[in-house]
N, C-alpha and C positions, 0 to 999 in steps of 0.2 A: 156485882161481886164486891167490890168496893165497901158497899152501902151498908152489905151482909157482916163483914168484916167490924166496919167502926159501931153497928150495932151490939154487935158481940160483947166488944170492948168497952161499950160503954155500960154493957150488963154486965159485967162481969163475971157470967156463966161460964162453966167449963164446956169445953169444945172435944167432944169425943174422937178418938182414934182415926174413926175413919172419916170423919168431917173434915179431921185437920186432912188428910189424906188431900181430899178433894177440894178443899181451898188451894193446898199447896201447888196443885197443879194448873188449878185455874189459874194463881199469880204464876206461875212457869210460862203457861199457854200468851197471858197478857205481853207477860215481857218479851217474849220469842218477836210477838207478833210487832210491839213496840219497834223492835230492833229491827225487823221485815221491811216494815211499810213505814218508818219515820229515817232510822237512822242508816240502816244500809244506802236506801238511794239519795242523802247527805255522801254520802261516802264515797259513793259512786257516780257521784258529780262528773260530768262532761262541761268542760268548756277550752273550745279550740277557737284559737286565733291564727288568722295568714295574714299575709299581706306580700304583693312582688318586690325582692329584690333587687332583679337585677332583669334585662332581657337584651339577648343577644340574637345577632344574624352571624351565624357561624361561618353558611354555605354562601354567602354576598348574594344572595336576589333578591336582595332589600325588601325582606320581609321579615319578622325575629318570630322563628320557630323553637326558639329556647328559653325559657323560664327561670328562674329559679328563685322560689319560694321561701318568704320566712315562718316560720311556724310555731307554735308554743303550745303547752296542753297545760291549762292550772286545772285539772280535775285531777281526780286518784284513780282513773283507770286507764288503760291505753288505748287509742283511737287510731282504728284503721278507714285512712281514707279510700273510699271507694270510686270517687269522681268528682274532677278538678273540672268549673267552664271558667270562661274568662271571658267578659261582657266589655267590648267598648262600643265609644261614644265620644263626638268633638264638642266642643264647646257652642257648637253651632245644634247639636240635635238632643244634648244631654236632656233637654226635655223634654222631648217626645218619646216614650217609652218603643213607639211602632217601628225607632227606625236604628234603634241599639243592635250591634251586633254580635251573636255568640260564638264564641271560640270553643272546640270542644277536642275529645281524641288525647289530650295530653298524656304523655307517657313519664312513669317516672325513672330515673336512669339506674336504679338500682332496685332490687326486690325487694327489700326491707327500707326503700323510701319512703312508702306509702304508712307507715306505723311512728305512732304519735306519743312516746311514754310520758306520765304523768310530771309536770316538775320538769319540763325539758322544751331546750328553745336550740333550734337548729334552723339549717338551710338546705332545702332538697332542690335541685335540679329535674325540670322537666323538660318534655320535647316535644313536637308536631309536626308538622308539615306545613308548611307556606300559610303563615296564621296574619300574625298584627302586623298593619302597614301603618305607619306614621310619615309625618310630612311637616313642614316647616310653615304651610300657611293658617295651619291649625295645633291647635294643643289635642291629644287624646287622651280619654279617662281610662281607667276599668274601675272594675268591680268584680270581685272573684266569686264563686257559688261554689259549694264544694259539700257531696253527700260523704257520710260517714259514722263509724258503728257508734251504737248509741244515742241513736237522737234521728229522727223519721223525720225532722226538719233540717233542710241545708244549712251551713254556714254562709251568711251573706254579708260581702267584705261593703263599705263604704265606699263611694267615688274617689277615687287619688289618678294624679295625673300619671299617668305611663311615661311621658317625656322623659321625666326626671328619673328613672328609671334606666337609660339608654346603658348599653355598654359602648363605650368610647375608644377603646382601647386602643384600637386601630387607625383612628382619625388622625390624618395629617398634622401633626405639629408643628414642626417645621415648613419647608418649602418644600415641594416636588417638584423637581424641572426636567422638563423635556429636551429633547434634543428631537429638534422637529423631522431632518432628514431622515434621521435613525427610525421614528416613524411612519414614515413612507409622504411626509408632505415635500413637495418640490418645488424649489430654488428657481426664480429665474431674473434675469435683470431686465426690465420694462421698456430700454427705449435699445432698439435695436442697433449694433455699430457701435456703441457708448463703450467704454472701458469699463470692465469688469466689475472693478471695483468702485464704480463710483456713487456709490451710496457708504462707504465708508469718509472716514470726516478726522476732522483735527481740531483742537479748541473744544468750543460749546460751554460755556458758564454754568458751573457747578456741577451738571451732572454728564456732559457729553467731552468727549467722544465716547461711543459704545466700542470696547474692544471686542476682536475677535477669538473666540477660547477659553472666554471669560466671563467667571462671575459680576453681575454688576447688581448694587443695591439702588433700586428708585420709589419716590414716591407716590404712592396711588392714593387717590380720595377715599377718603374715609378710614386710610389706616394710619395709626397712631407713629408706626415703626417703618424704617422702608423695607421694601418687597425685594428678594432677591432673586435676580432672573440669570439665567445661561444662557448665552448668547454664544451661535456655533459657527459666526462670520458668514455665515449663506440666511438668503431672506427669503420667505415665501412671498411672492405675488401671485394676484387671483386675478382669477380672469376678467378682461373687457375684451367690447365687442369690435373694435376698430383702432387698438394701439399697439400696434410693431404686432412683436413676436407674444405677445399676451392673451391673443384671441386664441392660440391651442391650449391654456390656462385649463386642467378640471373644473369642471363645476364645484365640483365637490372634494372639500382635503380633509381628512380626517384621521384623527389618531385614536385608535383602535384596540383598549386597554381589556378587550373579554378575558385575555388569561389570567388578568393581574390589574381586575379593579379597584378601584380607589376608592376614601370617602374621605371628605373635606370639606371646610366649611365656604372656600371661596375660590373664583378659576381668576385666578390675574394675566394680563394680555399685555405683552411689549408690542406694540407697533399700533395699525389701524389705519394709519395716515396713509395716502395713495397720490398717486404724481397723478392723477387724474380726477381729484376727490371735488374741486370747485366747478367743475364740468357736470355731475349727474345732478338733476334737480330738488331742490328741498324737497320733502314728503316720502323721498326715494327711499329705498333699499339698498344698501350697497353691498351687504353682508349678512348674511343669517347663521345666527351661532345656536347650534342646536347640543345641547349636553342633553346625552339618552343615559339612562338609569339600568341598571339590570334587570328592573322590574319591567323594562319597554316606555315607563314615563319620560317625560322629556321636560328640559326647565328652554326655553327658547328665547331669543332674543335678536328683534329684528335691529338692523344697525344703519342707522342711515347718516346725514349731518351732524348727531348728538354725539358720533364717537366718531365719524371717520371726516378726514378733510385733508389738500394737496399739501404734500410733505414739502415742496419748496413753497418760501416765503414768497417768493416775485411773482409764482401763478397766481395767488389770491390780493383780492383787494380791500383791507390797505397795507399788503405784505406782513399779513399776519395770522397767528392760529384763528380758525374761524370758529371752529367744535368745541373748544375750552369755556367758552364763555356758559355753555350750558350746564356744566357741573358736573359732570360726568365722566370726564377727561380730565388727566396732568398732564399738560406739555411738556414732552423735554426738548431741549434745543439743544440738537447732536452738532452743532457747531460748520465747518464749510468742509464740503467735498475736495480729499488730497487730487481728486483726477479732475478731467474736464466733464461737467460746465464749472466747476468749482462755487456750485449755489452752495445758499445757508439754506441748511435744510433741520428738520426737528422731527419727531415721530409724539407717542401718547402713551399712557398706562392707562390701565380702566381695570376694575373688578366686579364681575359677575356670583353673587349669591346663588351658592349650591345648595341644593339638600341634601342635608349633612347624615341622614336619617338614611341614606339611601348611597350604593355603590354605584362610581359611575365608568360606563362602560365603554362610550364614546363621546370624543369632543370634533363633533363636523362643523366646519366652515364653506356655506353653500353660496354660490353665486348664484343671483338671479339670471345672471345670461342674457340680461336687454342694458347692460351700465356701461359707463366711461370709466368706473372710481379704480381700477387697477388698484385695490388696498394693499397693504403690503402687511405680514406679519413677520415680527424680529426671535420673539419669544414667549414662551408660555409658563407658568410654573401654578402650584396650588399649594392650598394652605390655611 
């Protein structure tokens, strides 16, 4: 048509009525189609971007069944998403595509969340049920896939790690302290006949005596800042199998946080030390600290010589802390007993690495049930 055209004109013939007619239409028909097939679908350009913002465990079963989405749309039309999955992967399997997991069912919290206008960057909130589990000995990725109007090919986000992601909100900042009775653990004093109080103290260089009723701030390895503990004047001792009144000791003490779980990045432990700790054999067990998750996982921790050893100086040989030397342990030296035997006696901090990713539901202290170590705990706190 074109060719018919620049002939014309270059003949310079007149072009009849009804020729022009039907040139005129043929260039109408060209340009329609022009604008059809070239510039309409410029125009109606799709392209949608996501990426997670934020992901939260609402209901604490340490699993995050909540999402929420950043989203942008730089085309000129509006894009209704039809289906969100959510692909992870640890750093241990990102390369094996066989062993990625899909997350799928996402709900968005609003009816008009799912709609994506042109020129527009927001945050939508999603939900599921018992979806992405993360864990502190691994990093996890994702990768988003998400179908949508416009485009018979998914959106497919890049690997970014999920960690960094975490909602934090709730995570212990401070301290959390226990009040061990109040949780149902039980008090008793180790050597039968003895006065009451005699594991309380006087003196002790710099950090002891531990009062009764009272906050005390002590040092534990590896923290910068000291650790503040509550201390409620009653000690828990665990059971042994042949000393005084300590053989009816539970097995098992635990505190019991289902209605009102925690998350925190560390459990710190006043006490450890036992009037009977240079008595059970190195390789031993003297204590098992088992922190369970809401999820049923458990972080555990067998305890033997590296944290626990006899809280008086003159049981052990050469009257002094035996478990410090491992690294694991600060000594404090709670100074001499106000009552009789009037020993120098000293107790430990230690802290155990939580998963902070995770609500925790109980902190049990189990006896093995075959030991001499009578450990004793003062206080607990988290943080």
């Amino acid at each position: 048509m074109f060719k018919t055209i620049k002939r014309l004109i270059r003949r310079r013939k007149a072009v009849s009525p009804v020729i022009s007619a039907i040139l005129l239409i043929a260039l109408v028909v060209i340009s329609v189609s022009a604008v059809y097939f070239l510039i309409l679908p410029y125009m109606n350009k799709v392209s949608l971007y996501a990426s997670i913002y934020r992901v939260s465990d609402t209901n604490k079963d340490s699993r995050y069944e909540k999402i929420t989405l950043f989203l942008s749309n730089a085309g000129t039309n509006a894009v209704e998403i039809n289906e969100v999955s959510v692909w992870t992967a640890t750093d241990e399997t990102i390369g094996d595509q066989d062993t990625w997991l899909k997350h799928e069912e996402w709900i968005f919290s609003r009816t008009s969340g799912n709609i994506v206008h042109p020129s527009i960057f927001k945050e939508e909130t999603l939900t599921s049920n018992n979806q992405l589990e993360l864990t502190i000995e691994t990093t996890t990725y994702y990768r988003l896939e998400i179908y949508f109007s416009g485009n018979d090919n998914p959106y497919i986000s890049s690997w970014e790690a999920l960690d960094d992601q975490v909602d934090f909100s709730d995570l212990v900042e401070d301290f959390e302290k226990f009040d061990l009775q109040a949780w149902g653990m039980t008090g008793t004093i180790d050597v039968p006949g003895w006065p009451s109080n005699n594991y309380q103290t006087y003196g002790g260089p710099e950090y002891g005596p531990i009062i009764s009723g009272q906050n005390v701030w002590l040092p534990v390895i590896g923290e910068t800042k000291l650790v503040q503990f509550f201390f409620t004047g009653k000690i828990v001792v665990f059971h042994s199998v042949n000393n005084g009144n300590i053989t009816g000791q539970p097995l098992i003490q635990q505190i019991n946080r289902t209605e009102a779980p925690f998350k925190a990045q560390k459990l710190f432990v006043l006490g450890l030390a036992g009037s009977w700790g240079d008595e059970f054999p190195n390789g031993a067990t003297a204590i098992t600290l088992n922190v369970t998750y809401t999820d049923g996982t458990s972080s555990i921790w067998q305890l033997g010589h590296d944290y626990i050893d006899d809280w008086w100086y003159t049981s052990n040989n050469p009257k002094k802390c035996i478990s410090a030397p491992y690294g694991k342990i600060t000594e404090i030296d709670l100074g001499y007993q106000v009552d009789y035997p009037y020993q120098h006696i000293h107790t430990h901090t230690a802290s155990f690495q939580l998963n902070y990713y995770k609500y925790v539901q109980f902190v049990s202290f189990i006896d093995p049930g075959n030991d001499n170590s009578g450990a004793h705990l003062l206080s607990i706190s988290a943080g």
